[in-house]
C-alpha positions as CSV (number, residue, x, y, z in Angstrom):
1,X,72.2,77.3,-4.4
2,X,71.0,74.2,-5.1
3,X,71.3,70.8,-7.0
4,X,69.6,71.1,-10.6
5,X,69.5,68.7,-13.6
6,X,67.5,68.9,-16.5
7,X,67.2,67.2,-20.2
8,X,68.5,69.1,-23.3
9,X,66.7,67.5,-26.6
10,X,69.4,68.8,-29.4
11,X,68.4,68.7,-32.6
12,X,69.8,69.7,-36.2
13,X,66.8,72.5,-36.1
14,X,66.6,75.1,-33.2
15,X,62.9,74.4,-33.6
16,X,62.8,70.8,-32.1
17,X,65.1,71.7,-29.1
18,X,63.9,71.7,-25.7
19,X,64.8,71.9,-22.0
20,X,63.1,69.2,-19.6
21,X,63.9,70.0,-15.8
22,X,64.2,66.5,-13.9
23,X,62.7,66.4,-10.5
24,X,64.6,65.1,-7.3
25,X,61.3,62.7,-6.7
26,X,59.5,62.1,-10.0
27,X,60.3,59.5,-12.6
28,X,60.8,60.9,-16.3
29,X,59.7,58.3,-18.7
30,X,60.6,58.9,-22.5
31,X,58.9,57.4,-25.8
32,X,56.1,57.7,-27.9
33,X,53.2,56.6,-25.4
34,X,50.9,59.5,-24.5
35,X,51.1,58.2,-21.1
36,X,55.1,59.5,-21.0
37,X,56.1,62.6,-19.5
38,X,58.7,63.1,-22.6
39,X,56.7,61.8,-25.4
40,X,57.9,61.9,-29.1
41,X,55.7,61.5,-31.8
42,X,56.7,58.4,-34.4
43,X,56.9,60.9,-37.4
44,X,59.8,62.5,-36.6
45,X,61.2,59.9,-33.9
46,X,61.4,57.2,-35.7
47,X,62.9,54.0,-34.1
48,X,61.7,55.6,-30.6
49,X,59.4,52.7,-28.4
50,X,56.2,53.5,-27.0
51,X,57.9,53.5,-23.4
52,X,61.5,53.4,-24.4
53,X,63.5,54.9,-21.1
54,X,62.9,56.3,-17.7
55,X,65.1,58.4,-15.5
56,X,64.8,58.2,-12.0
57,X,66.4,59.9,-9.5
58,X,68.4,57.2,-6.9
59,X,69.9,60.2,-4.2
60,X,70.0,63.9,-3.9
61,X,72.0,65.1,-6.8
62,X,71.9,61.7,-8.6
63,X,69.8,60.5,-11.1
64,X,69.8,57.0,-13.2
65,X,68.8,56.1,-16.3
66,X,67.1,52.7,-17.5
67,X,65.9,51.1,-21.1
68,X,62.6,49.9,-21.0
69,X,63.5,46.8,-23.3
70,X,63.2,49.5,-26.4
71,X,63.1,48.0,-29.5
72,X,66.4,49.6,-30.9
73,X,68.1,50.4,-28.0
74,X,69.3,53.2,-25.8
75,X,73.2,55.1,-26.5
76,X,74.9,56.7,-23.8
77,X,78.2,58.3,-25.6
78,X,77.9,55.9,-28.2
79,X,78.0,53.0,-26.0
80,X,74.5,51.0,-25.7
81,X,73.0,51.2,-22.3
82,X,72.8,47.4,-20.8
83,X,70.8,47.5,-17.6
84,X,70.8,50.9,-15.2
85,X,73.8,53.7,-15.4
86,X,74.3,56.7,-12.8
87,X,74.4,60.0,-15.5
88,X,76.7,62.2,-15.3
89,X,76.9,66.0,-16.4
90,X,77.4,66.0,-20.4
91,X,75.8,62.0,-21.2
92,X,74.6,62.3,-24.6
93,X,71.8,59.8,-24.4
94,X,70.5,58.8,-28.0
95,X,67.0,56.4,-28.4
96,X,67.7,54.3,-31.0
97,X,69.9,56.0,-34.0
98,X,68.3,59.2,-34.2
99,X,70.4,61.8,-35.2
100,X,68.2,64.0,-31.9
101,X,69.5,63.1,-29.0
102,X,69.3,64.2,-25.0
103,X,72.1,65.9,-23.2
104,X,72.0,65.5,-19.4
105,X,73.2,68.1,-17.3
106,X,73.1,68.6,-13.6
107,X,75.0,71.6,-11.8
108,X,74.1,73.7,-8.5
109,X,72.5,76.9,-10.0
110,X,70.0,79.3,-8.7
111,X,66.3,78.3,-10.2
112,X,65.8,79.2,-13.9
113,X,62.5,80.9,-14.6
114,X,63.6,80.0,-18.6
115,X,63.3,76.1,-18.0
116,X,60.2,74.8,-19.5
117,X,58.1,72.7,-17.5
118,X,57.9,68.6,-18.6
119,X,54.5,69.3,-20.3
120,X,51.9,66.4,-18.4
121,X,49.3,66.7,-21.5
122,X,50.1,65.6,-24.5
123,X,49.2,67.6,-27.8
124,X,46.5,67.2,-29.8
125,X,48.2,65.7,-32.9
126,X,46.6,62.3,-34.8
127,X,49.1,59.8,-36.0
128,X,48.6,57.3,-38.0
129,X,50.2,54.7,-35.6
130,X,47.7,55.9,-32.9
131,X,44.4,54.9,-35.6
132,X,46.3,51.8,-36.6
133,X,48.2,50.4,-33.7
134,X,48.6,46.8,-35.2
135,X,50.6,49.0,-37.9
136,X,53.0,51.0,-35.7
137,X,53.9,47.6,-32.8
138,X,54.2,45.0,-35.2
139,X,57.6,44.3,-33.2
140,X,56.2,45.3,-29.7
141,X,53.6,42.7,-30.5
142,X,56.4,39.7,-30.6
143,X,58.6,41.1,-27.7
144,X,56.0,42.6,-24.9
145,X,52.5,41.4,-26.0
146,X,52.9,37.4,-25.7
147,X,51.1,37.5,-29.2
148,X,52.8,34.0,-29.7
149,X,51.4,32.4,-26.3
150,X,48.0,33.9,-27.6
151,X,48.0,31.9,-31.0
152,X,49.1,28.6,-29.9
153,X,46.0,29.1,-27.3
154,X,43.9,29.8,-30.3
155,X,45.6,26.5,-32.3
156,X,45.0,24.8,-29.1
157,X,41.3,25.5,-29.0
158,X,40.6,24.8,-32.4
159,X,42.5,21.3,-32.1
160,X,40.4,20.4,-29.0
161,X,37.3,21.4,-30.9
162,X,38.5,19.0,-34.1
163,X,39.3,16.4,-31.9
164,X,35.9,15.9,-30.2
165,X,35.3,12.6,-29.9
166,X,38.6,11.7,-30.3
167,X,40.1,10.4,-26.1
168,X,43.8,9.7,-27.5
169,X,44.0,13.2,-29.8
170,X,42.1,14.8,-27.1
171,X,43.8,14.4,-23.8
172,X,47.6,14.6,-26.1
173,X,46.8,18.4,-26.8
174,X,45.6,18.9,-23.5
175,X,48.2,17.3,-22.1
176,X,51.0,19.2,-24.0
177,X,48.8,22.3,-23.5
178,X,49.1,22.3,-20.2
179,X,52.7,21.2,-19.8
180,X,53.4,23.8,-21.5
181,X,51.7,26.2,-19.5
182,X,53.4,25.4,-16.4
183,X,56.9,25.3,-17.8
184,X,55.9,28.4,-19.5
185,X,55.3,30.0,-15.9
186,X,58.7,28.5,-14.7
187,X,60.8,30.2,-17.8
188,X,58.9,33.5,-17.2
189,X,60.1,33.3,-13.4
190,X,63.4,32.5,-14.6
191,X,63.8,35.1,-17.1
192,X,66.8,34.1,-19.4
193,X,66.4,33.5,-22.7
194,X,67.1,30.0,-24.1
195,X,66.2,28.5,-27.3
196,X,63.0,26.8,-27.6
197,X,64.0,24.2,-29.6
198,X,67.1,23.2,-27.0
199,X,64.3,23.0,-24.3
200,X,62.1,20.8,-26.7
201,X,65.1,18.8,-27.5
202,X,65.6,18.2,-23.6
203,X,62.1,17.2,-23.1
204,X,62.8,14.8,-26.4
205,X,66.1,13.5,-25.2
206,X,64.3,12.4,-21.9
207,X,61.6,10.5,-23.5
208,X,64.0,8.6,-25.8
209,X,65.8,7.0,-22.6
210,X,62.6,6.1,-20.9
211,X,61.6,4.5,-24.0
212,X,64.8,2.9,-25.0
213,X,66.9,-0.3,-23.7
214,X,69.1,2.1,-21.5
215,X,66.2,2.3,-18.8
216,X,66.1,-0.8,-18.5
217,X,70.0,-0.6,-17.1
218,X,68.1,2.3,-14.7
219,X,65.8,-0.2,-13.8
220,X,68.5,-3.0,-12.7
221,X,70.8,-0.7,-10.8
222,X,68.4,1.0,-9.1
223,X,65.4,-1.5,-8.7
224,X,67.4,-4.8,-8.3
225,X,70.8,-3.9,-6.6
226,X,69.4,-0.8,-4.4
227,X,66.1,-1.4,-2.8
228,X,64.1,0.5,-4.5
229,X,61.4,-2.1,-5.8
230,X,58.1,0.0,-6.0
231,X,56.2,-1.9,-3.5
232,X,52.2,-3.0,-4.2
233,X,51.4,-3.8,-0.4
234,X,49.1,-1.5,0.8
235,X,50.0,-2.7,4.7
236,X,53.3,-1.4,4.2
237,X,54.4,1.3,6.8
238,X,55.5,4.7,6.0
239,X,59.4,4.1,6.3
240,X,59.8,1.1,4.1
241,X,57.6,3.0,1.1
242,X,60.1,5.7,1.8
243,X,63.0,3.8,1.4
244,X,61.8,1.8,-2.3
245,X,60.9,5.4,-3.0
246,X,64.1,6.9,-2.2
247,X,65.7,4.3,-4.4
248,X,63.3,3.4,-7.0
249,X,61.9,6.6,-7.6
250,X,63.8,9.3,-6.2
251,X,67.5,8.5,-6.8
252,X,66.5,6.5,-10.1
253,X,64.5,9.1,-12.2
254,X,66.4,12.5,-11.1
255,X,69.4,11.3,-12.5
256,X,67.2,10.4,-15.7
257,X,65.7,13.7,-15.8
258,X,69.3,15.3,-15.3
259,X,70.6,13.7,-18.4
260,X,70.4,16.5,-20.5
261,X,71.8,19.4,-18.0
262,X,74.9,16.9,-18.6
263,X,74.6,16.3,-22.0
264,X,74.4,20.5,-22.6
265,X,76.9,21.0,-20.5
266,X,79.1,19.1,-21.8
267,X,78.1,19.8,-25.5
268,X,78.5,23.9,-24.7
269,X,81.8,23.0,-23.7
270,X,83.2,22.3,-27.1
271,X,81.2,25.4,-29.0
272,X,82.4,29.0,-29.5
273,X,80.9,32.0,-28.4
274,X,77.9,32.8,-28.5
275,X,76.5,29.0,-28.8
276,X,78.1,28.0,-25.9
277,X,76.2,30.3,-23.6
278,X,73.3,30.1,-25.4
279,X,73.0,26.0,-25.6
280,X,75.7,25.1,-23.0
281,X,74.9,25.3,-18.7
282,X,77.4,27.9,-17.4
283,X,75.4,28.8,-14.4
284,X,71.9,28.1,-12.3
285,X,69.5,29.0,-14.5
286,X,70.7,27.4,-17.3
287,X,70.4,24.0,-15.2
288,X,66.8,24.9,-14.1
289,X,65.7,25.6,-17.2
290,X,66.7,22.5,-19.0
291,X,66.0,20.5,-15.9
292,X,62.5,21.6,-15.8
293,X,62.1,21.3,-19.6
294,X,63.6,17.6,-19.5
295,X,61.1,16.8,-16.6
296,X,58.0,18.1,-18.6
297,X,59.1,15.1,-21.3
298,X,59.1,12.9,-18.1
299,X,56.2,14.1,-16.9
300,X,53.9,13.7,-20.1
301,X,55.7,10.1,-20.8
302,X,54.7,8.9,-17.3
303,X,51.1,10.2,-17.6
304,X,50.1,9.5,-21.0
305,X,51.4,6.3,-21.7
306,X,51.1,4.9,-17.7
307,X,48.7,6.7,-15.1
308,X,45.8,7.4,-17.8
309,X,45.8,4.9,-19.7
310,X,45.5,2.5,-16.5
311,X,43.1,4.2,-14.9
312,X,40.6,4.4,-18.0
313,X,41.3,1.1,-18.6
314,X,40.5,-0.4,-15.0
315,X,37.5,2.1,-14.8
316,X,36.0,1.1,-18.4
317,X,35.7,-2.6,-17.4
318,X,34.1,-1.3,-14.1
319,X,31.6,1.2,-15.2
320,X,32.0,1.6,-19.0
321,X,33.9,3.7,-21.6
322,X,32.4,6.7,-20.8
323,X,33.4,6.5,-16.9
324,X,36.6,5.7,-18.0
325,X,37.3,8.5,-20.2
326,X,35.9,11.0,-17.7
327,X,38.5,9.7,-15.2
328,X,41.3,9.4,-17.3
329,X,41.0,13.5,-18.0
330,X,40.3,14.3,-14.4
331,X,43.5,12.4,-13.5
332,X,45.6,14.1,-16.6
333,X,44.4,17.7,-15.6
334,X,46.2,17.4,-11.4
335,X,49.1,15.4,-12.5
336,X,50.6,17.8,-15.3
337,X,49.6,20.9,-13.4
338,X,51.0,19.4,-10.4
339,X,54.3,19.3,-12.2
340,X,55.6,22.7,-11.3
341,X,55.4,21.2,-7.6
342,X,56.3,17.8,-8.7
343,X,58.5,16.5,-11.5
344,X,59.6,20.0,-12.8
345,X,60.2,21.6,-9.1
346,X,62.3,18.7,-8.3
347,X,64.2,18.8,-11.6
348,X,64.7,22.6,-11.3
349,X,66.0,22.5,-8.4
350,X,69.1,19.9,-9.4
351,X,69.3,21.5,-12.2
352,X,70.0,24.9,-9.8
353,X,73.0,23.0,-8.0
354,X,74.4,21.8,-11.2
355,X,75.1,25.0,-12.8
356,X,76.0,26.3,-9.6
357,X,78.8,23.1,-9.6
358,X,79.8,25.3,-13.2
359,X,80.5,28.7,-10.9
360,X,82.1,27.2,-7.8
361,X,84.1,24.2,-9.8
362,X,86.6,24.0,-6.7
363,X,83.1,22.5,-4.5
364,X,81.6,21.0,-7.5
365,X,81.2,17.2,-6.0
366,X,80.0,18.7,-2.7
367,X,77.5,20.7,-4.9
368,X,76.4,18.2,-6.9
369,X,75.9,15.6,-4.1
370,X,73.9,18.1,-1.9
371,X,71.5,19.2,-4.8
372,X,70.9,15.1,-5.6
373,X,70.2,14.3,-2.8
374,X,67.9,16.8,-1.8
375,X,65.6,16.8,-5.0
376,X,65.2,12.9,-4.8
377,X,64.3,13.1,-0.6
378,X,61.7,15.3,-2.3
379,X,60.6,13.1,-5.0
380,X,60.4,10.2,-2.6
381,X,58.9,12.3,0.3
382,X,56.0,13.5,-2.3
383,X,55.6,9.4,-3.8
384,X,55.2,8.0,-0.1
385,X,53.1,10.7,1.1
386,X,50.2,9.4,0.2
387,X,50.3,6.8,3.1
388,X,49.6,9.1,4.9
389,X,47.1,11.6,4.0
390,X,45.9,13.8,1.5
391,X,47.0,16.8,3.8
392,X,50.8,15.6,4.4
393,X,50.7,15.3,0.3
394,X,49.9,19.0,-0.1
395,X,52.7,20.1,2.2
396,X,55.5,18.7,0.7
397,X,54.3,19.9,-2.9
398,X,54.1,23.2,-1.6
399,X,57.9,22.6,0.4
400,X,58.6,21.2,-3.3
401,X,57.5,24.4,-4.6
402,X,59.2,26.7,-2.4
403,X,62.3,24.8,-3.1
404,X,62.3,25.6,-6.4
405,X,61.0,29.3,-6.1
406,X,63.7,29.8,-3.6
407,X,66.6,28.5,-6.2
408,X,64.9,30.3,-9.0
409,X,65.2,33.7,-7.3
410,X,68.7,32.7,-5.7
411,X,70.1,31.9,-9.5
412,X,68.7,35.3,-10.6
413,X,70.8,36.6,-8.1
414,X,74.1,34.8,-9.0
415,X,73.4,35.2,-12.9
416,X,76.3,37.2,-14.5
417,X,74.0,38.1,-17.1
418,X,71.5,39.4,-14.6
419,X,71.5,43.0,-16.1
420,X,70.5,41.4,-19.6
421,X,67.8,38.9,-18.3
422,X,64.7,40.1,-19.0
423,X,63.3,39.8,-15.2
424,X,66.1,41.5,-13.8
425,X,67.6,43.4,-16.1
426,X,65.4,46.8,-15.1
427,X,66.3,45.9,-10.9
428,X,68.4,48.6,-10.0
């Protein structure tokens, strides 16, 4: 006697039923993919995804089952699957809505000579999904192809090509471009969804006080009360940059760029469900993601309208135009790049310990203190690195980095959506 399970396909026709026995050490993947060891054609399975579900077995005598991120979902009982579920003897699993579904069944029994084998090559049948793929994944194309990363590379190309000759149009779009790219990386890490147009709106909302009379307040407080005057002496020693750093840069502009974690937290405060959770900051990686979003608006502010335009200007009347716009895009590329281990990592990572303030509320000031202080001792450790040497510089960004890979992957933990995030939602 022994442990056996298998995969009953029931269908309104005797025809289209099947047996699948499940093995103790082989994954069962279901959907219309050829690759699949269940695979269902589209014709009469439709709503099915290409790779829709996999069982997998976990111990002896146990197996689990997991949705792939189908398109229309996976129903165990009736109930729609969200993340991984042990199956137990009788599940009635349904893909989608179709009126077929599998019954799972797992008893000790003597081998069954009558169980037919999962079949490992597919048939020979053409679809027309298979000669017309575009046709058949015009969903799967938005949801698991990044077909909208791949046309605003295309726009971008084309608007770097139409703005040839062009410095200002130019080095905008490439600078946005590649903001974009990094934060892009940072979300995808993350891996809960937000609206884009909150995290625009963050990066907006950040510019607008850099920009407006409050800064200037920033400015005062920070720059003439604290010491944290940004000093121009190059004979300064290491300490004393630190310290104007500390002040002038590090506490000053991380409570800037943590202006809108505030604002959404308060805002999703006053919604009803499901806004609140979608716009407001009830946990880690809400606070990462808008802080890193708010810090890519810093970020491009700082080094369009500041570090390039300075630098092309002091270079032009050196060596000409030319030189000078040469420079200028050499200095753009490192310094938004170097944002996920600058402005953004620093960002993210305050942005970790204010949503974490939301899930511990009872050690919020303790929480919030810690996580300030730490992200400006970076910013002002980066800033007055350079004093030093181009080695120590490229230490702390990478300690900046860690940082905020370290939070990221700590927040996915803590999440209490993690089985519905889409980085972790297929962990076991």
């Amino acid at each position: 006697m022994s442990t056996r399970a298998f995969l009953k396909r029931i269908s309104s026709t005797s025809a289209n039923s099947a047996q699948y026995a499940l093995s103790p050490t082989q994954t069962i993947v279901i959907g219309r993919e050829l690759t699949c060891q269940i695979v269902l054609d589209s014709v009469n399975y439709q709503g099915v995804s290409r790779r829709h579900l996999e069982v997998h077995p976990v111990s002896p005598g146990t197996w689990e089952i997991c949705d792939l991120g189908s398109a229309n979902g996976t129903y165990i009982n009736g109930q729609k699957l969200q993340g991984n579920r042990i199956l137990q003897h009788g599940d009635r699993i349904h893909l989608g809505r179709n009126s077929t579904y599998f019954q799972f069944e797992c008893q000790q029994v003597n081998p069954t000579p009558n169980i037919r084998p999962i079949p490992m090559q597919p048939d020979d049948s053409l679809h027309l999904s298979q000669m017309l793929p575009i046709v058949a994944n015009q969903k799967a194309l938005f949801q698991k192809a990044f077909l909208i990363p791949g046309i605003l590379t295309v726009l971008l190309v084309v608007g770097l090509f139409a703005s040839l000759g062009n410095p200002l149009l130019f080095n905008a779009l490439l600078a946005i471009s590649l903001a974009i790219g990094a934060y892009y990386f940072i979300y995808q890490l993350s891996g809960k969804p937000k609206p884009w147009w909150l995290l625009v709106g963050s990066a907006i909302m950040t510019i607008f006080v850099l920009i407006s009379p409050l800064f200037i307040v920033f400015l005062f407080i920070f720059r003439q009360i604290l010491p944290g005057s940004i000093l121009e002496s190059p004979d300064a020693g290491f300490i004393t940059i630190f310290i104007h750093m500390f002040f002038g840069a590090g506490l000053m502009e991380e409570l800037i760029k943590a202006l809108p974690i505030f604002a959404a937290l308060w805002f999703g405060r006053m919604l009803r469900s499901p806004w609140k959770e979608r716009l407001g900051v009830w946990e880690p990686l809400d606070g990462i993601l808008i802080g890193a979003a708010s810090a890519m608006g810093f970020t491009l502010l700082e080094t369009m309208f500041q570090y390039v335009p300075g630098i092309v200007q002091q270079v032009s009347e050196q060596s000409g135009a030319g030189a000078g716009e040469l420079i200028g895009i050499q200095l753009l590329i490192p310094r938004i790049l170097g944002s996920i281990a600058g402005h953004m990592a620093y960002s993210g990572y305050f942005g970790y310990f204010i949503g974490l303030s939301v899930l511990k509320p009872s050690k919020r000031w303790s929480i919030l203190g810690i996580g300030y202080l730490t992200s400006s001792l970076l910013h002002a450790l980066w800033n007055s690195s350079e004093s030093l040497s181009i080695f120590v510089t490229a230490i702390v960004g990478i300690l900046s980095y860690a940082f905020l890979m370290a939070a990221i992957l700590k927040a996915r933990q803590l999440s209490p959506t993690r089985s519905q995030n889409f980085r972790t939602r297929l962990n076991p």
